[in-house]
C-alpha positions as CSV (number, residue, x, y, z in Angstrom):
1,X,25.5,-31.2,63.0
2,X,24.4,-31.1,59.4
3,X,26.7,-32.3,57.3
4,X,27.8,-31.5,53.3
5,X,25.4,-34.7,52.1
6,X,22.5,-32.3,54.7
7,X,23.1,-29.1,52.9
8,X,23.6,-29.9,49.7
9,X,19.9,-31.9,49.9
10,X,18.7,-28.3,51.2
11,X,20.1,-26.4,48.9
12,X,18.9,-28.5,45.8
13,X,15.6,-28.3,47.3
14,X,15.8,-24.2,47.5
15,X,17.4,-24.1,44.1
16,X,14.3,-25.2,42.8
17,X,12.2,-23.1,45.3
18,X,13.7,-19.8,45.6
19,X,15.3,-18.4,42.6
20,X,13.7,-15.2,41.2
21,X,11.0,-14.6,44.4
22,X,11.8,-11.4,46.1
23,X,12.3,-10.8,49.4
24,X,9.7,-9.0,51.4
25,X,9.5,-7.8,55.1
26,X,12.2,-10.0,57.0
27,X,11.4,-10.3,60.8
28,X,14.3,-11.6,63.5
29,X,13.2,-12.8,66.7
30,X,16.5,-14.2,67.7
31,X,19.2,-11.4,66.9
32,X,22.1,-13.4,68.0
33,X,21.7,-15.6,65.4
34,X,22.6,-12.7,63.1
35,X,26.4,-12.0,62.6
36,X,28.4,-8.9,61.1
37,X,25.7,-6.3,61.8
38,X,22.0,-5.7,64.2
39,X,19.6,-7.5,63.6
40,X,17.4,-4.5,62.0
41,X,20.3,-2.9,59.7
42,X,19.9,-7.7,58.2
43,X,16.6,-7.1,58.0
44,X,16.8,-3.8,56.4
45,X,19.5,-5.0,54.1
46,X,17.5,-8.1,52.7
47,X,14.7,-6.4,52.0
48,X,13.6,-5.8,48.5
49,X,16.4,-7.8,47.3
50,X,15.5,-10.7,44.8
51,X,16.9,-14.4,44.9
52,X,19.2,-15.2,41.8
53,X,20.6,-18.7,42.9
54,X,21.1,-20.8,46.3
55,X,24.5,-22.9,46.2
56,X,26.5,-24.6,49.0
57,X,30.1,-24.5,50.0
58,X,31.2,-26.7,53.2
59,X,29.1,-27.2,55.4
60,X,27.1,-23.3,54.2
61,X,24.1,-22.1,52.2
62,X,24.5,-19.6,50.0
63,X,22.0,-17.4,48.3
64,X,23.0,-14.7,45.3
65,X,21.4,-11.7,46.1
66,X,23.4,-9.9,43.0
67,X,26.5,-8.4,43.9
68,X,26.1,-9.8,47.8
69,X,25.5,-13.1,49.4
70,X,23.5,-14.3,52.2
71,X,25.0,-17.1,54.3
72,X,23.7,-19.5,56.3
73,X,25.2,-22.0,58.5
74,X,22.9,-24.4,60.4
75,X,25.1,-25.0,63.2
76,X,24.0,-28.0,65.5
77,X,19.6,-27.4,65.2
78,X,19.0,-25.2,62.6
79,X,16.6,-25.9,59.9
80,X,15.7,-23.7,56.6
81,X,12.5,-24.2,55.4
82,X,10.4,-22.6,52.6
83,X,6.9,-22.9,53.8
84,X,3.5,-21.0,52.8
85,X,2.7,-17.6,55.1
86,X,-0.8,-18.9,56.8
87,X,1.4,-22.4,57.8
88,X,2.1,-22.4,61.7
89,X,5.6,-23.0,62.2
90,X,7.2,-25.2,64.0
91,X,8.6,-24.3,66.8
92,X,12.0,-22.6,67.6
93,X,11.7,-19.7,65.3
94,X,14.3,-17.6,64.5
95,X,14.1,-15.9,61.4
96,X,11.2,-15.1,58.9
97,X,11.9,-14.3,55.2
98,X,8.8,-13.1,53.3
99,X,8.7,-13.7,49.6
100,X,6.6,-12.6,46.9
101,X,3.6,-15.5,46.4
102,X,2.6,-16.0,50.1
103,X,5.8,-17.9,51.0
104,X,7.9,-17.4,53.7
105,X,11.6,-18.9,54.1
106,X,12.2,-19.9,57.5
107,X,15.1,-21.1,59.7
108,X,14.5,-22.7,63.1
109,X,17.0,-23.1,65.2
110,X,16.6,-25.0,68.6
111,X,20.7,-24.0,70.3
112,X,21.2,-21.4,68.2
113,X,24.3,-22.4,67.0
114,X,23.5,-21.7,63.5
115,X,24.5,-17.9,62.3
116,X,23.1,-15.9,58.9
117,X,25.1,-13.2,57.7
118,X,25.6,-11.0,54.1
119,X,28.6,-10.9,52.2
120,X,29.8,-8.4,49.4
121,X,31.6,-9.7,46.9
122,X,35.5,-8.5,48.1
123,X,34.6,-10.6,51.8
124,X,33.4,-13.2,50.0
125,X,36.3,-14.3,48.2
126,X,38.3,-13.8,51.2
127,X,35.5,-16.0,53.0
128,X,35.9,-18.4,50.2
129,X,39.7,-18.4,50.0
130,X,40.2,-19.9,53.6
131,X,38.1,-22.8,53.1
132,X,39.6,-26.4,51.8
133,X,39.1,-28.1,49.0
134,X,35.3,-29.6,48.3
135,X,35.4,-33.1,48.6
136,X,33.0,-34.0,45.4
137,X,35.3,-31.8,42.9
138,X,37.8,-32.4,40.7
139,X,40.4,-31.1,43.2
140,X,40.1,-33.6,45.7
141,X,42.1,-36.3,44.2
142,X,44.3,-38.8,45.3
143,X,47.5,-37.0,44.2
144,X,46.2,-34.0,46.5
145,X,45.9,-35.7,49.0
146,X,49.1,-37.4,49.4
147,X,51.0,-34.1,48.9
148,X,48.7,-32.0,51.7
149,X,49.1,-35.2,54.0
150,X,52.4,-36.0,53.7
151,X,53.4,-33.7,56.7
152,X,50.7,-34.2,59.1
153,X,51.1,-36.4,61.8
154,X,47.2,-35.7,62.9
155,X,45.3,-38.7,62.4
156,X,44.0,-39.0,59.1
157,X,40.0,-38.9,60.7
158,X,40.6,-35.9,62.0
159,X,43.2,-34.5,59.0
160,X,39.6,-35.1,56.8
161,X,37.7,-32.9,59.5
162,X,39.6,-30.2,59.2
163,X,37.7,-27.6,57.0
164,X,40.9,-25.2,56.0
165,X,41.5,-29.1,54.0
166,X,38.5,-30.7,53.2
167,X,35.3,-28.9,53.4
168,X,31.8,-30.6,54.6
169,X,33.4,-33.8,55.9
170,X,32.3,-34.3,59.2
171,X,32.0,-37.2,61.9
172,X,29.9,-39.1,60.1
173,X,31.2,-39.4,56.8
174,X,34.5,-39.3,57.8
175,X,34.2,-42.7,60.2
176,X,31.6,-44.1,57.2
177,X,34.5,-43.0,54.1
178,X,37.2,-44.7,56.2
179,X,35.9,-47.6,56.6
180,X,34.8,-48.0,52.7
181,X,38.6,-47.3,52.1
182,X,39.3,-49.8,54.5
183,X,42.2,-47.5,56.1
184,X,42.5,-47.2,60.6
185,X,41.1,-43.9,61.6
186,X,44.0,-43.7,64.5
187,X,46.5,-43.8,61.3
188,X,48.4,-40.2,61.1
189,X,47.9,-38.6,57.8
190,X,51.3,-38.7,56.4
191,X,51.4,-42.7,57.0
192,X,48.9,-42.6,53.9
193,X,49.9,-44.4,51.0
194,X,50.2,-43.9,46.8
195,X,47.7,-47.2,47.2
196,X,45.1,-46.1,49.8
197,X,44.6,-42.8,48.8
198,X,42.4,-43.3,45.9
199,X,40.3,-45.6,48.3
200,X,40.0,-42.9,50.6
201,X,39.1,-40.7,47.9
202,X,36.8,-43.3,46.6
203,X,35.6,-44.4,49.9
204,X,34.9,-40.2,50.9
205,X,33.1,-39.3,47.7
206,X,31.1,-42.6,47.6
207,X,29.3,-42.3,51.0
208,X,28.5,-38.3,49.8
209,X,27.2,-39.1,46.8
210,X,24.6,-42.0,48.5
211,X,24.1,-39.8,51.5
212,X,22.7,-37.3,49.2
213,X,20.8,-39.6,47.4
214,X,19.2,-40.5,49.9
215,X,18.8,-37.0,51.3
216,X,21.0,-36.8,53.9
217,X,21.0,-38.7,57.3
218,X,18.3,-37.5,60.3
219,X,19.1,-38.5,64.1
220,X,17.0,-36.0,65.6
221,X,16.3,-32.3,64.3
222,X,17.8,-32.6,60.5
223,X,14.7,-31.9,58.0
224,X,15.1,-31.1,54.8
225,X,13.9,-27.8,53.0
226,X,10.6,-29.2,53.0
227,X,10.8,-30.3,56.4
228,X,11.2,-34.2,56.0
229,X,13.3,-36.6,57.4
230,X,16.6,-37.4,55.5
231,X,17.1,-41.7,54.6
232,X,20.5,-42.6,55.5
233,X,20.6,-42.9,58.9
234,X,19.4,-47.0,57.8
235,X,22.5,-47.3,55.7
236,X,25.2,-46.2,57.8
237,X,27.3,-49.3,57.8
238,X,29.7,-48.7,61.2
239,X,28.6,-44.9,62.7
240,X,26.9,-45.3,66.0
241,X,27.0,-48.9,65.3
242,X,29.1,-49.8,68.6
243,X,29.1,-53.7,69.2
244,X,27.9,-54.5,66.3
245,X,29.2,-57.2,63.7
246,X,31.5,-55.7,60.9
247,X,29.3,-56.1,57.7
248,X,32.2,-57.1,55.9
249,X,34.1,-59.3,58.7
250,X,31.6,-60.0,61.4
251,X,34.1,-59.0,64.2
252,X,32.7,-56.1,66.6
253,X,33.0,-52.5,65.5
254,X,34.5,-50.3,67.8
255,X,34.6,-47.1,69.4
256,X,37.1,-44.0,70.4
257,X,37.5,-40.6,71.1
258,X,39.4,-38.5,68.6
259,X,39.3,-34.5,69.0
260,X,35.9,-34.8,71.3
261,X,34.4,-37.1,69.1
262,X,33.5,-40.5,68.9
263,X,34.9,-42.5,65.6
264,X,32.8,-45.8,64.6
265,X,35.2,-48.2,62.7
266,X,36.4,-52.3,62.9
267,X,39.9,-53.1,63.8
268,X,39.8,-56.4,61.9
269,X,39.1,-54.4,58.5
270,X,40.4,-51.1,59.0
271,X,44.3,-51.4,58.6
C-alpha cells in the first residue's frame, strides 16, 4: 500500500501538473471505486469544475476544487496519473478525468481498493478532525509523543500505525523509523522513554524525508504521477530484509507478525 513518502511524490508531481486545468467530461468504468454518491451524479459533479491546488493528508490526495474537495485514496493498486488523451492506458482503468489541453488524469486501480469521493467544506473538516497528527509537522514532536503514549500498552510499531495518531506511517516506514531510533518494535508504547523519543521522532521523519527524495519505494504496482518507478526500495536498510546481516551489527535481522503484518528489525540493535 502506498505509503505518506508515495503520495506526497504524487501529489508534488500533480501540484505542478494540474492546478488551473479544468475538468472536462469525466468517465467511470468502475463505479465501486466511487464513494458517497453514483457514479454519474461524481461525474456530473466534477464536471466543469477547475483545479485550484492538489495537497496530501495521510496516506490521501486532495484536490481544491473551490469550496469542495476531491479525495483520493489509492488503497493497495491504485495509480493517478496525468497522461496526454491519444496515450493508451495502461491497463486496469478505472476512472478518466478530462482536462482542458488534451490531458487526461487517470487512476488505475488493479483490487480496487482505492476509493475517490467529494467533500464540501463542513465534511471536510470533520474528515480532517479524526485523523492524527502528520508525522513531518511541527506537531509530531517528542514531547507529543510521550504524552499520547504514555497510556498505551499497544506496541509502539503498531501505536505509529495507527492513523487517529500518526497519519501516513505505515509498515514500511514504521519497521525502517524504528530501527534508525534503534528502539524494539515489540516494546509497548508507554515503555517509551524522555531519551528515545526524539530518536523515534528523528528516526520517523528521517526515513520520510529520504523516501521522498527518492520518490517513494516501488515493490510491484507503485508509479508515480508520471508513471515511473519510485528509488527506495534499494535503500531500505531492514524491511523485507529477513536473514540478512544488521548493517549496523552484522547479526541477522528478524521477522514477526504484529497486527497481520510482518515487522523487519534486529534484536541485537533494537533495544
Amino acid at each position: 500500500m502506498p505509503e505518506l513518502p508515495e503520495v506526497e511524490t504524487i501529489v508534488r508531481d500533480l501540484s505542478h501538473l494540474l492546478p488551473g486545468a479544468r475538468i472536462g467530461k469525466v468517465e467511470v468504468l468502475r463505479p465501486d471505486l466511487i464513494e458517497g454518491e453514483a457514479a454519474e451524479a461524481f461525474a456530473k459533479h466534477l464536471k466543469g469544475k477547475r483545479i485550484r491546488g492538489v495537497t496530501r493528508r495521510a496516506k490521501n490526495i486532495v484536490t481544491d476544487l473551490g469550496g469542495e474537495r476531491l479525495l483520493v485514496n489509492l488503497g493497495m493498486t491504485g495509480r493517478l496519473l496525468v497522461a496526454r488523451a491519444d496515450e493508451p492506458d495502461t491497463g486496469h482503468l478505472g476512472v478518466r478525468i478530462a482536462l482542458d489541453g488534451g490531458r487526461e488524469l487517470r487512476y488505475h486501480d488493479a483490487r480496487r481498493f482505492g476509493r475517490l469521493w467529494i467533500v464540501g467544506e463542513e465534511a471536510w473538516r470533520a474528515w480532517d478532525g479524526e485523523l492524527g497528527v502528520e508525522p513531518l509537522s511541527d506537531d509530531f514532536t517528542a514531547e507529543w509523543l510521550l504524552q499520547a503514549a504514555g497510556r498505551s500498552r499497544v506496541a509502539i510499531k503498531t501505536w505509529l500505525m495507527d492513523q487517529a495518531r500518526v497519519v501516513g506511517v505505515g509498515n514500511i516506514y514504521a519497521s525502517e523509523g524504528l530501527f534508525r531510533a534503534g528502539v524494539d518494535p515489540r516494546r509497548p508504547a508507554h515503555s517509551i522513554t524522555a531519551e528515545e523519543a526524539p530518536r523515534i521522532v528523528e528516526g520517523v521523519r528521517r526515513v520520510l524525508t529520504d523516501a521522498i527524495e527518492h520518490r517513494g519505494t516501488t515493490f510491484l504496482d507503485y508509479r508515480d504521477a508520471r508513471g515511473e518507478r519510485g528509488g527506495f526500495a534499494a535503500r531500505l536498510q531492514v524491511y523485507d530484509q529477513e536473514g540478512e546481516p544488521c548493517p549496523v551489527c552484522g547479526a541477522p535481522l528478524e521477522r514477526i507478525v504484529q497486527g497481520g503484518r510482518s515487522t523487519f528489525f534486529c534484536g541485537a540493535c533494537q533495544t
